[in-house]
C-alpha positions as MATLAB code, in Angstrom:
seq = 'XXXXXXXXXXXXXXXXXXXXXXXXXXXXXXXXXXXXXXXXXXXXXXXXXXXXXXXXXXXXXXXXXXXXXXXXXXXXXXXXXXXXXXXXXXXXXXXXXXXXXXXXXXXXXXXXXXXXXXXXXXXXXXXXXXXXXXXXXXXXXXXXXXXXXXXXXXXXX';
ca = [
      26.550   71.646  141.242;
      25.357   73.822  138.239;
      28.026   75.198  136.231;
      27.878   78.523  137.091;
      28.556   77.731  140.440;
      31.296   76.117  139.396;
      32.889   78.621  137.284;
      32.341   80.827  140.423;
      34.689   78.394  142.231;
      37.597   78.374  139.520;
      36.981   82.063  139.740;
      37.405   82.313  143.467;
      40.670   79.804  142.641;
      41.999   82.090  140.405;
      42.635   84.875  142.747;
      46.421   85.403  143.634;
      47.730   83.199  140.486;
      49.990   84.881  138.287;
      49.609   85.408  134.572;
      52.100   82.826  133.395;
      52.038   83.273  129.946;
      50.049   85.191  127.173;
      50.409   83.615  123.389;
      48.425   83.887  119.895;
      47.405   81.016  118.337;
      45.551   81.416  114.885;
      44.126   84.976  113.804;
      43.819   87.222  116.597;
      43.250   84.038  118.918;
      44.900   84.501  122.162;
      45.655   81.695  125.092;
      46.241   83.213  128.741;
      47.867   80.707  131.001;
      47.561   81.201  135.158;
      49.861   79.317  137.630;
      52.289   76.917  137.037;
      53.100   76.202  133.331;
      53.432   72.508  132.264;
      55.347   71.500  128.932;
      53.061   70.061  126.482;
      54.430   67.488  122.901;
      52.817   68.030  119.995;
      51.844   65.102  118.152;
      54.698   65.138  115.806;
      57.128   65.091  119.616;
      58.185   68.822  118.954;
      57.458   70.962  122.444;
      54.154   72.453  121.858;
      53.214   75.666  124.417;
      53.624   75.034  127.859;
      49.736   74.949  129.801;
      48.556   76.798  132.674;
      46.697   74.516  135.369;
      44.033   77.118  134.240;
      43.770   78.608  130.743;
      41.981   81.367  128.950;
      41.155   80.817  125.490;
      39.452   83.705  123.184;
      38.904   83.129  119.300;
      38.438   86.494  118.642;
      36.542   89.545  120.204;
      38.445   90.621  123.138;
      40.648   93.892  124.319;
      43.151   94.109  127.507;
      42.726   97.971  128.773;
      43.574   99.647  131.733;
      42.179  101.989  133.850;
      42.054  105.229  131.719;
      42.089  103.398  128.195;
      42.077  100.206  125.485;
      45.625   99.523  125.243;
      44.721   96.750  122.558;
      42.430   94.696  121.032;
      41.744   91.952  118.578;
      40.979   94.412  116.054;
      44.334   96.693  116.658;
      47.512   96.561  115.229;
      49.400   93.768  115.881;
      52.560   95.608  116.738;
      50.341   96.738  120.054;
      49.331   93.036  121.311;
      52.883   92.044  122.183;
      53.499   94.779  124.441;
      50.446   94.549  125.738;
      50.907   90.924  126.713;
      54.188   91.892  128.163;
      52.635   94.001  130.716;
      50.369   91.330  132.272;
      52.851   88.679  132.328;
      53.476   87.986  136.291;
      50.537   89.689  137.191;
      48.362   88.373  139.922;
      44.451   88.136  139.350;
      42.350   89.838  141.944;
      38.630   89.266  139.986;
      37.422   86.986  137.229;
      33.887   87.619  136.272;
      31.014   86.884  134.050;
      28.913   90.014  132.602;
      26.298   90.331  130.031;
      23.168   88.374  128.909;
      25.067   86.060  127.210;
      27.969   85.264  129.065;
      31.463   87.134  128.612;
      34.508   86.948  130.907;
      36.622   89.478  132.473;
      39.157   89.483  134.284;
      41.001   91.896  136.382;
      44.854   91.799  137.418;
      45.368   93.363  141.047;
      47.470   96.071  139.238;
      43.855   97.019  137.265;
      44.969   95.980  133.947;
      41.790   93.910  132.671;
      41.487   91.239  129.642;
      37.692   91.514  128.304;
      35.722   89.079  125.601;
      33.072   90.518  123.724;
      31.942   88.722  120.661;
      31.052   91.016  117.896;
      29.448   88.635  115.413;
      26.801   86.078  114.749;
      26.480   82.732  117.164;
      27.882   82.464  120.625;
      30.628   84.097  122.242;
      33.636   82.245  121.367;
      35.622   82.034  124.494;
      36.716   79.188  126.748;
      38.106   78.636  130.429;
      40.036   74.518  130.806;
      40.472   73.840  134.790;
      43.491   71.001  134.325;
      43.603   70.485  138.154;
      41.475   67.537  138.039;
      42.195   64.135  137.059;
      39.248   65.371  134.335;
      39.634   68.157  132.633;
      36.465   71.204  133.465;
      35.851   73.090  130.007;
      33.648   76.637  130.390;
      32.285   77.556  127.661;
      28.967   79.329  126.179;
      26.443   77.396  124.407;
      23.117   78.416  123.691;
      23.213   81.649  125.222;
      24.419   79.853  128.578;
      27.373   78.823  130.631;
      28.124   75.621  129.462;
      30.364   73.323  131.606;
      32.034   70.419  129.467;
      35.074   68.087  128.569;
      36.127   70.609  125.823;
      35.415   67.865  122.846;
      32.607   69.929  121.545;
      34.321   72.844  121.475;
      35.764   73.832  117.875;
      38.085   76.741  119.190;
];
């Protein structure tokens, strides 16, 4: 199986999940979580953020909107993301799709609300999609201007 027929299988798999959870990590890095959340230990045995079965991971780049406007972005004010996160938690996915010549991701709640990558600087875009389902974990990525299906080590996100 190529990988983009794979990612077209998590894609059809995502369909009907809920949003679980929506958190920042570093910068404007954000980490969307669908179906059932797991607890994770960091390595110092604190809880760390509880995992999706499927996660979304964008280092920067990316905008949730709706269907008349941008409702935020990684380049708005932060007071906006929050609220913004709020209203896709719970939310069931009815599309996730690639676009664009080198690949981006979007994907599309069954309400319309819609969280879009779009890298806006040099290199590759710099988002990821982890399938934990599987005994081995399925990292999507881009790499050289292609899908790139992996086991996440190579990723520095």
């Amino acid at each position: 199986m190529t990988a983009t027929s794979q990612f077209e299988s998590l894609a059809r798999d995502l369909v009907g999940l809920p949003i679980s959870s929506v958190w920042r990590g570093h910068g404007s890095a954000i980490f969307i979580e669908f179906g059932e959340l797991v607890p994770t230990t960091r390595r110092d045995g604190s809880p760390g953020q509880p995992e999706g079965r499927i996660s979304l991971g964008v280092e920067w780049s990316w905008r949730i909107e709706d269907a008349r406007s941008i409702l935020c972005g990684s380049w708005s004010d932060e007071e906006l993301w929050e609220p913004a996160f709020d209203r896709l938690l719970g939310l069931p996915v009815a599309r996730c799709e690639l676009f664009g010549a080198l690949p981006e991701v979007v994907v599309t709640t069954a309400q319309g609300l819609r969280i879009v990558t779009f890298s806006t600087t040099d290199g590759q875009p710099r988002w990821y999609f982890v399938d934990r389902r599987h005994a081995a974990e399925r990292w999507f990525s881009v790499r050289d201007g292609q899908l790139h299906l992996g086991d996440g080590s190579e990723l520095a996100v």
